[in-house]
C-alpha positions as CSV (number, residue, x, y, z in Angstrom):
1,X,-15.7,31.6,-17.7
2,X,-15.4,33.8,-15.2
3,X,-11.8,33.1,-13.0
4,X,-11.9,31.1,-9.4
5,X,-12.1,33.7,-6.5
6,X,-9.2,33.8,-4.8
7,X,-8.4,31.6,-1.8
8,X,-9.3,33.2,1.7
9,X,-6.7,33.8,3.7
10,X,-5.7,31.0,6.2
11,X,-4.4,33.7,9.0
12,X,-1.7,33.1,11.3
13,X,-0.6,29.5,12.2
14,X,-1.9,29.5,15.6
15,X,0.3,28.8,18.5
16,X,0.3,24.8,19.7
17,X,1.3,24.5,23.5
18,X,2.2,20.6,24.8
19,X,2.1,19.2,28.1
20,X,2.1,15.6,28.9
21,X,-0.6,15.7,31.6
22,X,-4.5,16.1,32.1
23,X,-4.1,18.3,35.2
24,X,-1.5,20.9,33.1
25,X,-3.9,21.3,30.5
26,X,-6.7,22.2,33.3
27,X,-4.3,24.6,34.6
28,X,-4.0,26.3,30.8
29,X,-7.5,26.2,30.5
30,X,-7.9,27.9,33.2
31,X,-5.5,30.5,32.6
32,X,-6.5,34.1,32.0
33,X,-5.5,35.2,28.4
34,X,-5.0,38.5,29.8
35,X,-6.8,40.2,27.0
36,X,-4.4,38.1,24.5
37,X,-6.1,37.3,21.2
38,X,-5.3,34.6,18.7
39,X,-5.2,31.2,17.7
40,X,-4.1,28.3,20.3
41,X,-4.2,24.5,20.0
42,X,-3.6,22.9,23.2
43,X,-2.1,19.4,23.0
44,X,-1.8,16.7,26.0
45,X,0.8,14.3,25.0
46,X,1.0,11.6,27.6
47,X,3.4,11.2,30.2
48,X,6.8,9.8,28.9
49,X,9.4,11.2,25.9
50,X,8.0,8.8,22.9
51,X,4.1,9.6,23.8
52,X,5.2,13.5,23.3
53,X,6.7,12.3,20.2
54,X,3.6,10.7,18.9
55,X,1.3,12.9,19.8
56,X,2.9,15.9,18.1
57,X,3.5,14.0,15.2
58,X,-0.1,13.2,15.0
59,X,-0.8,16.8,15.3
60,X,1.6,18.1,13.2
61,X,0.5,16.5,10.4
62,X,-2.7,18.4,10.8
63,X,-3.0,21.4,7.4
64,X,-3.9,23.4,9.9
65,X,-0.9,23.3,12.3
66,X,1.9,22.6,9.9
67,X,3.6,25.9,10.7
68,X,2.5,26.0,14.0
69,X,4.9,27.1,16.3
70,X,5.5,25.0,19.1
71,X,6.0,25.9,23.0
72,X,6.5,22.7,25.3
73,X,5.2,23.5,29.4
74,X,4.4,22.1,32.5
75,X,5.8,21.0,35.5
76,X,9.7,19.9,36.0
77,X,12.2,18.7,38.6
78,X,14.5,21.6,39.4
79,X,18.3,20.6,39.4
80,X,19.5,23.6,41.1
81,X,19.9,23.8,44.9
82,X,17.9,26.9,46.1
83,X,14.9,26.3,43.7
84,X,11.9,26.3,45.0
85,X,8.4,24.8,43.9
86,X,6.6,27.9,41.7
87,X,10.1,29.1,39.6
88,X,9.7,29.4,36.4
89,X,12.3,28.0,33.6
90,X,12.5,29.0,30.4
91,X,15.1,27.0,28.5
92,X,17.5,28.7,25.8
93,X,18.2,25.0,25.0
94,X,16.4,21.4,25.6
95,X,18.7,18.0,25.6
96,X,18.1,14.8,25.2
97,X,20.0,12.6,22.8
98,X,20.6,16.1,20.7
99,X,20.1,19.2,21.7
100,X,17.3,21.3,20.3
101,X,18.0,25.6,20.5
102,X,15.1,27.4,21.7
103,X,13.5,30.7,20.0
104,X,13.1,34.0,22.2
105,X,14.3,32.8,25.3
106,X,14.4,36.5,26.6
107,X,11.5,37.4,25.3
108,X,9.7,35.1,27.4
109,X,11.7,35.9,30.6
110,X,10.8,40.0,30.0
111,X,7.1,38.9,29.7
112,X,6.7,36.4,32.9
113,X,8.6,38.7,35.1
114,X,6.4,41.9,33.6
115,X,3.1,40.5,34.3
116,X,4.8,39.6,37.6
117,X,7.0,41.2,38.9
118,X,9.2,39.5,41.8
119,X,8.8,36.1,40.5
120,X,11.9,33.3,40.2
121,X,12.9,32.8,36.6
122,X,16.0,30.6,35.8
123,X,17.2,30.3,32.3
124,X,19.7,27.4,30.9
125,X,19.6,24.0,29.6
126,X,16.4,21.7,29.7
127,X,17.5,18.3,29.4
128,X,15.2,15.4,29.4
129,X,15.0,11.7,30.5
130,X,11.9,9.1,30.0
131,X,11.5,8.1,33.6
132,X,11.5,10.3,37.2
133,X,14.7,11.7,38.5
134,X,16.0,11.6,42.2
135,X,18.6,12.1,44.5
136,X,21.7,11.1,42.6
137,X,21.0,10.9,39.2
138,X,19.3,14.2,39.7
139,X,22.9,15.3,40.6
140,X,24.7,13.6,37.8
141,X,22.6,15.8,35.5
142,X,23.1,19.3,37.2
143,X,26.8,18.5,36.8
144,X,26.2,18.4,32.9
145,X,25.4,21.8,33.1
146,X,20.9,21.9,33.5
147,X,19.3,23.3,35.6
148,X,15.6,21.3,35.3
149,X,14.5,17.8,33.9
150,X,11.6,16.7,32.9
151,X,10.0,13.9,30.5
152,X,8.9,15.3,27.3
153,X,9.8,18.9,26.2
154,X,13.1,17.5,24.4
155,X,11.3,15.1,22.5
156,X,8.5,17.5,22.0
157,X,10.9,20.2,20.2
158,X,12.9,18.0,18.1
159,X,9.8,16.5,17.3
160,X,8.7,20.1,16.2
161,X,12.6,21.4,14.8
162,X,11.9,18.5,12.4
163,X,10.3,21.6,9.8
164,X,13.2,24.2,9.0
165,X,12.5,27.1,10.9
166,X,9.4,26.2,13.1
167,X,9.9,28.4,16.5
168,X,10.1,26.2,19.6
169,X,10.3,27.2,22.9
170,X,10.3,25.8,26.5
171,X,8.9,27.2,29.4
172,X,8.5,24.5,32.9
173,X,7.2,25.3,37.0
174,X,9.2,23.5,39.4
175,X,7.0,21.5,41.4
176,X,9.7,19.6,42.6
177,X,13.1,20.8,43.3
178,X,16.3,19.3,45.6
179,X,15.4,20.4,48.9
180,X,11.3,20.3,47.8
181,X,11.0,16.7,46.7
182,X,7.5,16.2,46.0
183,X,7.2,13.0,47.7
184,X,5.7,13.6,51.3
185,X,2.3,15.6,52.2
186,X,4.0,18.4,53.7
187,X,5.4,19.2,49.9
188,X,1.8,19.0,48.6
189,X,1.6,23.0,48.8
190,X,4.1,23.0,46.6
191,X,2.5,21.2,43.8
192,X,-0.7,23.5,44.4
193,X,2.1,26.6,44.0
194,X,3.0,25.5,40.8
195,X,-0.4,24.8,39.2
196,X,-0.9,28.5,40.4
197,X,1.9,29.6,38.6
198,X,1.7,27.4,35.4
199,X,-1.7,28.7,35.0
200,X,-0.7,32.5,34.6
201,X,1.8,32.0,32.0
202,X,-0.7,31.7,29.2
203,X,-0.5,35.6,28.7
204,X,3.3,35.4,28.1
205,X,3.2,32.6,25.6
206,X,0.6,34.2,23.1
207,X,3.2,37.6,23.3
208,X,6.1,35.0,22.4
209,X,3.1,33.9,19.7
210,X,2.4,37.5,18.8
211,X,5.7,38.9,18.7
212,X,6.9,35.9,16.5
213,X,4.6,37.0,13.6
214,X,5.7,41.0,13.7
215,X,7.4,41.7,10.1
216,X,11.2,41.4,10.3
217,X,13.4,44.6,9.7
């Protein structure tokens, strides 16, 4: 009998990129891959630290995507006076009720600021909370040291840190920020600003993707 052919090559785990809402996956969708090639899975969670938790267990569990590295975006509150809707943040490290270490946090800053050049990137702690975050509690957290909240990308990447050695990274647009609350119509520009932005960072997370499969010397 004549042996099995040998199994085809499964590729690269593809890159899976969360967000929690309908509108940040448009914006993703919409996004140019700037020439980019390779696999992506986009995943909407839900709104809300345990539906981000669900969903990317659901989809974890997937053969397909159980190596999958795992970048958590969309929109956040900025904690920073000075910040303005349409920075960037890439997080070197997301909190919650532990804190989960990021993978190529510089990486992704070279990238954003090469394909555009000029733009506000802040780097620091993520930290995470399961409802909407104003005036003082918003303070009580920059004083722990973060510089942006937002509802899901901690629970996202411990979700994901669960498998020993699974990249995870963080990358959020301010769309609301302390002297930009998005809560009267005059701030509405700022919430088109940062669908703008959100949806021309696809090109730097497949070179996060790309770069995270280059042999290691």
């Amino acid at each position: 009998m004549a042996p099995a052919p040998p199994a085809p090559d499964p590729g690269p785990p593809p890159l899976l990129v969360a967000c929690a809402l309908g509108i940040e996956k448009f914006a993703l969708r919409l996004g140019d891959r700037g020439g980019a090639h390779g696999p992506l899975t986009l995943l909407k969670t839900g709104m809300g630290p345990q539906a981000a938790e669900r969903a990317l267990t659901r989809a974890l569990a997937r053969p397909a995507l159980r190596e999958a590295p795992v970048l958590a975006t969309g929109f956040c509150a900025g904690l920073e006076p000075g910040m303005h809707p349409g920075d960037v943040v890439v997080a070197d490290e997301v909190r919650a009720d532990i804190t989960t270490a990021c993978t190529g946090t510089e990486l992704l800053v070279e990238e954003i600021l090469r394909l555009a050049p000029g733009r506000t990137v802040h780097t620091g702690p993520l930290t995470g909370s399961d409802h909407i975050v104003r005036g003082a509690e918003r303070t009580a957290l920059r004083a722990t040291g973060a510089i942006a909240v937002d509802m899901e990308s901690a629970a996202t990447l411990r979700c994901a840190a669960r498998a020993a050695g699974r990249p995870v990274a963080a990358v959020r647009v301010v769309v609301d920020a302390p002297e930009h609350e998005l809560v009267r119509l005059s701030t509405l520009g700022g919430g088109i600003t940062a669908f703008r932005v959100l949806r021309s960072l696809l090109p730097a997370f497949f070179e996060w993707h790309r770069n995270l499969l280059l042999p290691r010397r």
